[in-house]
N, C-alpha and C positions, 0 to 999 in steps of 0.2 A: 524387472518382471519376475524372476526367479525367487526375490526375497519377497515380493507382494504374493506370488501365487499359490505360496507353499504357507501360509496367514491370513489369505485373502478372508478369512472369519473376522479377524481379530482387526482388518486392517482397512476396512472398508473407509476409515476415520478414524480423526482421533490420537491417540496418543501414537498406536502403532505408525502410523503414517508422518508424525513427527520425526519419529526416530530413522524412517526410512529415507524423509529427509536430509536428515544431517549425513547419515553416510552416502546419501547420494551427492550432497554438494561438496563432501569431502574428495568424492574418488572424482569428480570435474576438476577440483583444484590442484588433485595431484596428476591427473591428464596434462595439466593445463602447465603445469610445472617443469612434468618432462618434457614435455612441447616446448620449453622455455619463452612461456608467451604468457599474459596477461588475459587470465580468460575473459574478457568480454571484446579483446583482440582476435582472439581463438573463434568466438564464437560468430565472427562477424561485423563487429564493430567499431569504428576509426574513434569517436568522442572521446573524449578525456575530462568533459566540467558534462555534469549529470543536474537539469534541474530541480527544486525542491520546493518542496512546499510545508507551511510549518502546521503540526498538528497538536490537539488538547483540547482546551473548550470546554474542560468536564461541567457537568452538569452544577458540584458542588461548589465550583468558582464564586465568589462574590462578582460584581458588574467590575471593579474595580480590578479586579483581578483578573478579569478575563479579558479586559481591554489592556491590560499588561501585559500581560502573554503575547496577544495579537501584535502589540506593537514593537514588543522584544526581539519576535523575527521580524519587522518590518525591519529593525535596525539592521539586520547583517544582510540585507537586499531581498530580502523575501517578502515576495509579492502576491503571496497568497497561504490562506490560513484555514485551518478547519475546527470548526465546533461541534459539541455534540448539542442532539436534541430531544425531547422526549420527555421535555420536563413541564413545569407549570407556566413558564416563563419565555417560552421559546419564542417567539414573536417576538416578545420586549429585546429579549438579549441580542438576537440577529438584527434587528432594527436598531439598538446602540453600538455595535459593530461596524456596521455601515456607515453610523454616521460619525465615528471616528476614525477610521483609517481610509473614509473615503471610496468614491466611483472607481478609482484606480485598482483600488484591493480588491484580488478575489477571495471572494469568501465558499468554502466547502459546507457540505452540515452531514453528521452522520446521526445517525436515528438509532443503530445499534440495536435494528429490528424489536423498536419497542411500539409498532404502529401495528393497525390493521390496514386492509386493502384501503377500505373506506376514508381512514384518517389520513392515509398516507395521500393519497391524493388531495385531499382536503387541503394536507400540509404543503403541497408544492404549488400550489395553487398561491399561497400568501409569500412562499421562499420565491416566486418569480418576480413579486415585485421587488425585491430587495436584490434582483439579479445573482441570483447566487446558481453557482455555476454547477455544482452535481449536490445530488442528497443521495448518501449512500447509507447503503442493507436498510430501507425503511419498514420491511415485513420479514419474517420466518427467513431463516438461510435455508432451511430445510422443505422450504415451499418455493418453488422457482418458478411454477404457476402462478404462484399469488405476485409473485415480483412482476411479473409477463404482463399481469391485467393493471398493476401500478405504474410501467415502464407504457402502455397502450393510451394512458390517459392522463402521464402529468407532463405536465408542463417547465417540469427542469429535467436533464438529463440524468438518468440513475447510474451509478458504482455500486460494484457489488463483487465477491469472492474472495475473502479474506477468509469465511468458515466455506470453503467449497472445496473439492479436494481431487486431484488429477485433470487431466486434461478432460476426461470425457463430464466431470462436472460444468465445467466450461462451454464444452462441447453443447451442453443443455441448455445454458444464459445463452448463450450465442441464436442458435435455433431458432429460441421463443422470442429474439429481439429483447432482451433483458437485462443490459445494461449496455450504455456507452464507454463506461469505464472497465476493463478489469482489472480487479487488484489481485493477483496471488500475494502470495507469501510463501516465501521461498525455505519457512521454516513448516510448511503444512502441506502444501501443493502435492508435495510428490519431490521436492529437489529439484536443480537443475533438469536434468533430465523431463520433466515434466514441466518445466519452466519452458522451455524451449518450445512444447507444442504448444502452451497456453500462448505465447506470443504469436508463434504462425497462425494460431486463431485470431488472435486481435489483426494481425496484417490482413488475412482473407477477408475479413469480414468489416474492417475499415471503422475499429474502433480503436481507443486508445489504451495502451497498457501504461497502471502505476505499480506499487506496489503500497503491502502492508509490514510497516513498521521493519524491522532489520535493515535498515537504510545503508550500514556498512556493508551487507555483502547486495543490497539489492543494486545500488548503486551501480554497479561494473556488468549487470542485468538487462537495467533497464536500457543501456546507452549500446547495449547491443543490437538493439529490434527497430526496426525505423517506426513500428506504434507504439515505442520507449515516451514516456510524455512527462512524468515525473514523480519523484521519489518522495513515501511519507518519513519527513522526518520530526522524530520524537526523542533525544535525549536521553536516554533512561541510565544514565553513569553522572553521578557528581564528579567524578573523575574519570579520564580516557583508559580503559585498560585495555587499550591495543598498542601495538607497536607502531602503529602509523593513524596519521590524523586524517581524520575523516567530519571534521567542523563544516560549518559553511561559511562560504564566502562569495558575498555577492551574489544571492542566494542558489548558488553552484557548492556542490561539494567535486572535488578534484581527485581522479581515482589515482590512487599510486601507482607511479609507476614499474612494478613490480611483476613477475610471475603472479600465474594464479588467481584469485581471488582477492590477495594483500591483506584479508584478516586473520591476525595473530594475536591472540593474549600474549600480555607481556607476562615476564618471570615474577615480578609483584601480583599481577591478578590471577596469574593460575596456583599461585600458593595462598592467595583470601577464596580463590573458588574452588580448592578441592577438597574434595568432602573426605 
């Protein structure tokens, strides 16, 4: 509060509120250290395997490519996948999806708030038959009304809160009944710290928490909150530059068991990442 209120101009969003992040999830880890415990031990939580679900989909994928993907995580037990949508083609591709990876797979769809109210409803209206299980940010992150009247009359469940920011953002999707999913992001939210109240929202109010993307620290997050549901995970390293693996397996990733948070750049990646 001290570092937000003495910026609270600069810090409403955005970049400032990233970096308030990181030293907020810094000073839980080193909490969590001297405590000699495993923060998501710390913070209330017994799990140890966190589920996952695989993400991508992009738009620019060829069919054959995006049924490759989809099926890549199918192979390491991942049983459920997310595509984006928004394109010219979105029908077709969700409807080839389905009918290769099957009734079994669940399938996501994010929108990446490239809809209007109108369309967006339009759109879940054709994603229900293809049982696809949430469409997330289908309108304005910055309009949580417009999400309210999309969440009021579609007929799949909405995600939403990757571009949302502290608890009382949350605080406002909750209220209006606007999404069954939230996702913080534990590199935007506000940190830990703010992670925490975003999850007793999702407990109160008897929706599910995932997360966006940083799957290594959200991981030991999400298996703390009993509306922890599952972790987006996306890859972003041709190589591991941690010191501990954090892969999946049997579409579980397995938190270290470690003090802290367990994310460490190795001495290789902090000598290719420091500027």
């Amino acid at each position: 509060l001290r570092l937000w209120s003495l910026n609270k101009v600069r810090m409403r969003g955005g970049v400032g509120v990233h970096a308030l992040s990181a030293v907020d999830t810094a000073v839980w880890d080193a909490a969590a250290k001297y405590s000699g415990l495993p923060l998501n031990l710390m913070l209330g939580g017994n799990g140890q395997k966190v589920p996952v679900y695989g993400s991508g989909g992009w738009l620019s994928m060829s069919d054959n490519e995006l049924v490759a993907e989809a099926l890549r995580h199918a192979d390491r037990g991942i049983t459920a996948y997310k595509l984006k949508i928004g394109g010219e083609r979105d029908k077709e591709r969700v409807e080839l999806l389905r009918r290769e990876t099957g009734d079994g797979f669940t399938l996501y769809v994010d929108a990446n708030q490239n809809y209007n109210v109108a369309d967006a409803i339009s759109a879940a209206e054709w994603l229900s038959d293809f049982n696809v299980a949430w469409l997330e940010e289908p309108v304005l992150a910055d309009c949580p009304w417009e999400l309210e009247k999309v969440a009021a009359e579609s007929s799949v469940p909405l995600a939403a809160g990757e571009n949302v920011y502290f608890s009382w953002g949350f605080q406002d999707l909750c209220n209006r009944k606007a999404a069954a999913y939230l996702q913080p992001d534990i590199g935007r939210c506000g940190g830990v710290t703010e992670w925490i109240k975003i999850a007793h929202l999702a407990d109160a109010n008897n929706l599910r928490l995932t997360s966006h993307l940083l799957h290594e620290v959200s991981a030991c997050l999400i298996s703390a909150f009993t509306s922890g549901f599952a972790v987006e995970f996306m890859n972003l390293f041709q190589k591991n530059p941690f010191t501990r693996d954090f892969s999946v397996t049997d579409g579980h990733i397995t938190l270290p068991n470690v003090v802290g948070h367990g994310v460490e750049f190795s001495q290789e990646a902090r000598k290719n990442y420091t500027v």
